[in-house]
PAKE-356478 format. One record per residue (C-alpha): x, y negated, z negated. Coordinates in steps of 0.5 Angstrom, whole numbers, padded with zeros to 4 digits. Each point is the difference from the previous one (the first is absolute). Layout:
<sites>
((X,Y,Z)),
...
</sites>
This chain:
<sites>
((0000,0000,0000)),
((0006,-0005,-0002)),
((0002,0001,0008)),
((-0007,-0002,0002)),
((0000,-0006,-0005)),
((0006,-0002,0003)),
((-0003,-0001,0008)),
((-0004,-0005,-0005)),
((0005,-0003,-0002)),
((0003,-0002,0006)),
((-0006,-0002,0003)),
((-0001,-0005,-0006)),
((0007,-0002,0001)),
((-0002,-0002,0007)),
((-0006,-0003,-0001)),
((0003,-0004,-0006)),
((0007,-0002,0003)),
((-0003,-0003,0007)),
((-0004,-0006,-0002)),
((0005,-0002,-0005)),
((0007,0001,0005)),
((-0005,-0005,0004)),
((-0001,-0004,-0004)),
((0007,0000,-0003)),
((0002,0000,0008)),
((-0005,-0007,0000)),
((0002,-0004,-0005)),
((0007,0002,0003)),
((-0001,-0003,0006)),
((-0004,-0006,-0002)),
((0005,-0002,-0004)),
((0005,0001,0005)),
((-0004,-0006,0004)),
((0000,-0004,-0006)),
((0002,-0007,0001)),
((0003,0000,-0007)),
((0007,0003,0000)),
((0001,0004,-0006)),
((-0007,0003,0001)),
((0003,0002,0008)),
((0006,0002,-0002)),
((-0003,0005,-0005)),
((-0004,0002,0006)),
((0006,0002,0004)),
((0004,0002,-0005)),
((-0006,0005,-0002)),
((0000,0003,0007)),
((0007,0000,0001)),
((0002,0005,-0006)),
((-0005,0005,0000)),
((0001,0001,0007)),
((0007,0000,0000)),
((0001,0005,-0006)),
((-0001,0007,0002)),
((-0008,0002,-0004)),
((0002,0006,-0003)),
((0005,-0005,-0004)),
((-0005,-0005,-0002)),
((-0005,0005,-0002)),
((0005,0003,-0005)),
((0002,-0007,-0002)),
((-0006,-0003,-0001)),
((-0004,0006,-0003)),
((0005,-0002,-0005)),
((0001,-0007,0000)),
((-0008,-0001,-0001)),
((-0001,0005,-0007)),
((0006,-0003,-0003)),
((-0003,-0008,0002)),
((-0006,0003,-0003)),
((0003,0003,-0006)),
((0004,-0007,-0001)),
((-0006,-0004,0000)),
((-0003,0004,-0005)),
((0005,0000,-0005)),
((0001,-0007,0000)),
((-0007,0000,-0002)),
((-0001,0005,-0003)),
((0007,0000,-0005)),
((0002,-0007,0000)),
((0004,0001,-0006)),
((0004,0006,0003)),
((0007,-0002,-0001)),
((0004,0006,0003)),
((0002,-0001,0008)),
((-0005,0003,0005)),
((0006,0003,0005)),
((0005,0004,-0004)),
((0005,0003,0004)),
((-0004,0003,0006)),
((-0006,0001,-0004)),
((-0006,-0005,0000)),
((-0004,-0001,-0008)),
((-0005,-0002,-0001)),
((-0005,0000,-0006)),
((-0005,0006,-0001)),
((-0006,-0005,0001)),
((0003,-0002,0007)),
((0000,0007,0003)),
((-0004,0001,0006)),
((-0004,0004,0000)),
((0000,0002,-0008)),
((0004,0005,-0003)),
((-0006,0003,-0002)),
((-0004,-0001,0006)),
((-0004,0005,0003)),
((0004,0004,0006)),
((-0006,-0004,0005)),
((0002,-0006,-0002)),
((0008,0001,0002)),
((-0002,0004,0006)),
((-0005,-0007,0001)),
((0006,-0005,-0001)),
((0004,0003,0004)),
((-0004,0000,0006)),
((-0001,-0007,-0001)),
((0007,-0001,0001)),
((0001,0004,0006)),
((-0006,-0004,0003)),
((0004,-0007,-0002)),
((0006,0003,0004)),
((-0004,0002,0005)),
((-0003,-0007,0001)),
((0007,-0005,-0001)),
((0003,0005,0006)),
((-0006,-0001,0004)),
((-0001,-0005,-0001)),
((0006,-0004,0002)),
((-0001,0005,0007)),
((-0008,-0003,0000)),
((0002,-0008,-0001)),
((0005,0001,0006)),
((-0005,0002,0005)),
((-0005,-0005,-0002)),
((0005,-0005,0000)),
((0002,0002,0007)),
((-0007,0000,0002)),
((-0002,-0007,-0003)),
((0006,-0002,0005)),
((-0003,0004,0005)),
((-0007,-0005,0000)),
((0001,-0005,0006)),
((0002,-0007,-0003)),
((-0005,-0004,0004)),
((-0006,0004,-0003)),
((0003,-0003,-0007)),
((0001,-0006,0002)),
((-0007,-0001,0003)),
((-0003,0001,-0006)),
((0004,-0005,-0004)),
((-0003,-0004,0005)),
((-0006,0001,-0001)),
((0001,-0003,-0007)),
((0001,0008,-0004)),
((0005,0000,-0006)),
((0005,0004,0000)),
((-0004,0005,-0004)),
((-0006,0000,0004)),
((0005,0001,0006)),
((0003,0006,-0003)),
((-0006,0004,-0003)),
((-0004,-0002,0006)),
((0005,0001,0006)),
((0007,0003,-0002)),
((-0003,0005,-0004)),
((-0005,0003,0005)),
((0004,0000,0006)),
((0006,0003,-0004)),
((-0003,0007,-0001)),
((0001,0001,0007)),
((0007,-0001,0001)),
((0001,0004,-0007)),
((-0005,0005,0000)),
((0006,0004,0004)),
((0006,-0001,-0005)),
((-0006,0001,-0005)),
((-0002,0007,0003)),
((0008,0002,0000)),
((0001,-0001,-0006)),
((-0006,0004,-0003)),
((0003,0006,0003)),
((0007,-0001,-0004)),
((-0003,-0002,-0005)),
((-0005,0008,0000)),
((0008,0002,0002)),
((0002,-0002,-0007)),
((-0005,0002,-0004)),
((0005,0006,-0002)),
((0005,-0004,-0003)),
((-0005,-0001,-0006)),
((0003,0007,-0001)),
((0007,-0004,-0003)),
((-0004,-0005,-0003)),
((-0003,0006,-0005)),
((-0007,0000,0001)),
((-0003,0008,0002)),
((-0001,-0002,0007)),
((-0001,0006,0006)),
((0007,0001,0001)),
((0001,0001,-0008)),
((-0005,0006,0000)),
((0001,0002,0007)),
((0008,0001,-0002)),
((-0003,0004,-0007)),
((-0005,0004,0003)),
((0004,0002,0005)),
((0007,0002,-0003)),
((0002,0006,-0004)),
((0004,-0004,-0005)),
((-0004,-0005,-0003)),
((-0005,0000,-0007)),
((-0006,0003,0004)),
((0004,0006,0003)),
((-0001,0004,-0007)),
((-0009,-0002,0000)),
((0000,0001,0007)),
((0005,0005,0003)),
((0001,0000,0007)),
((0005,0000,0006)),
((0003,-0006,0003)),
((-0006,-0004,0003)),
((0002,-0007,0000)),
((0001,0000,0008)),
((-0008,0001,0001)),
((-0001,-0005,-0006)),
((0004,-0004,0004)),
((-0003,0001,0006)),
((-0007,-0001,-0003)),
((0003,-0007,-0001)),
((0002,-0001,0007)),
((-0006,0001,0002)),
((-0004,-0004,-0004)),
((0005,-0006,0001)),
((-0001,0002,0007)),
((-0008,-0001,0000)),
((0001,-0005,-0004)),
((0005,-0006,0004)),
((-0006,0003,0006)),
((-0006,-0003,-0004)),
((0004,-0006,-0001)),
((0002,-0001,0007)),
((-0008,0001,0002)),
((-0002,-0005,-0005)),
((0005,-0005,0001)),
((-0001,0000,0008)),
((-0007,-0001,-0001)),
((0001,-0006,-0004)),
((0005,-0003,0005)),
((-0005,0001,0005)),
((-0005,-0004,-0005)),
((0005,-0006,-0001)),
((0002,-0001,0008)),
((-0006,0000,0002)),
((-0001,-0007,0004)),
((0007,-0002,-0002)),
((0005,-0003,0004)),
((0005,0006,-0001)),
((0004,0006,0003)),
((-0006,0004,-0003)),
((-0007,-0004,0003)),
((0004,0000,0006)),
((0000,0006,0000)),
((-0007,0001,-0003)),
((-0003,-0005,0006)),
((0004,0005,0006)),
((-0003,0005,-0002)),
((-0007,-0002,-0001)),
((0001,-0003,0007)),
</sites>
């Protein structure tokens, strides 16, 4: 049950991760359109660091980096006449009431906070990848429709709520679609991250060698476990790629883009 339970986890990961990278990757790119320089130099710092840093790195530096920013906060709250260092050594220290989740805490909330980190994770990697192609689409809309609608006497914020944005996920929606499907690819890392996902279970099950070996003898069946996974990404990823070419069929519907050219060719 704990294999099934896992295709869950990945689902929900999935479903969790893609809103918040796009809005990590939005606020990035919005930021790296900002007229105000510290905020535009965030924005492209943000993007350039994450892509430029292989993921598995920043996924295992994060996972890190974020429970002990988490655990830090805490202490300073929660203990602040705590009078020993929090670094000792290679070790980080922090007082009891500061651990997250509790030492005493029962397993699903560890299980829980986990997942949560790798989620976070996920959505600062992807979200530096999302903020680049949304700032590549945004640049790709034709000046001349923004500065019509300046002329028309629209602010800065109505221009961009009104014509950039819509007229952006045309040019987006393709990059978007790429990066949807390295992000499903990427969803086995979860298993370095420590959370029980379908590459975790797949592994035990189908080993020899492993805790569950003594309840449940059997031979080596990790490459049809394997397989099984193969499968189920396969038809995964083929689902994806329906869905999202039906909505790039939707958006480019009347645009003046590769995609309604091709549209209006076909109709005539």
């Amino acid at each position: 049950m704990n294999l099934y339970y896992s295709f869950g986890t990945v689902l929900l990961l999935l479903a969790i991760t893609a809103p918040t990278a796009l809005l990590f990757g939005y606020g990035g790119a919005m930021a790296t359109r900002s007229g105000v320089a510290p905020l535009r130099w965030f924005g492209k710092s943000y993007i350039a660091i994450v892509r430029g840093v292989p993921d598995i790195a920043f996924f295992l530096f994060f996972v890190i980096a974020l429970d002990q920013g988490f655990e830090y906060l805490r202490h300073k709250i929660k203990c602040p006449d705590w009078n020993e260092p929090i670094r000792q050594g290679s070790d980080f220290v922090v007082c009891t009431a500061a651990k997250l989740p509790l030492g005493n805490a029962p397993q699903w909330q560890h299980e829980t906070y986990g997942f949560m980190l790798a989620v976070l994770t996920f959505a600062i990697v992807f979200g530096a990848f999302a903020g680049n192609v949304l700032f590549g689409a945004m640049r790709a809309v034709p000046k001349a429709q923004l500065e019509t609608a300046e002329a028309y006497g629209m602010t800065r914020r109505q221009v961009t709520r009104r014509v950039l944005i819509p007229q952006m996920w045309v040019y987006a929606l393709p990059g978007l679609s790429n990066l949807w499907m390295v992000l499903i690819k990427a969803t086995p890392l979860l298993f370095l991250l420590g959370v029980e996902d379908i590459v975790y279970w797949a592994r035990e099950l189908g080993g020899t060698k492993t805790p569950n070996f003594t309840a449940y003898p059997h031979g080596d069946w990790r490459m049809w476990y394997f397989l099984g996974l193969l499968v189920f990404y396969l038809a995964f990823t083929k689902l994806s790629e329906v869905v999202l070419s039906r909505i790039m069929a939707r958006l480019t519907h009347g645009q003046a883009t590769a995609g309604g050219e091709a549209q209006r060719k076909a109709a005539a």
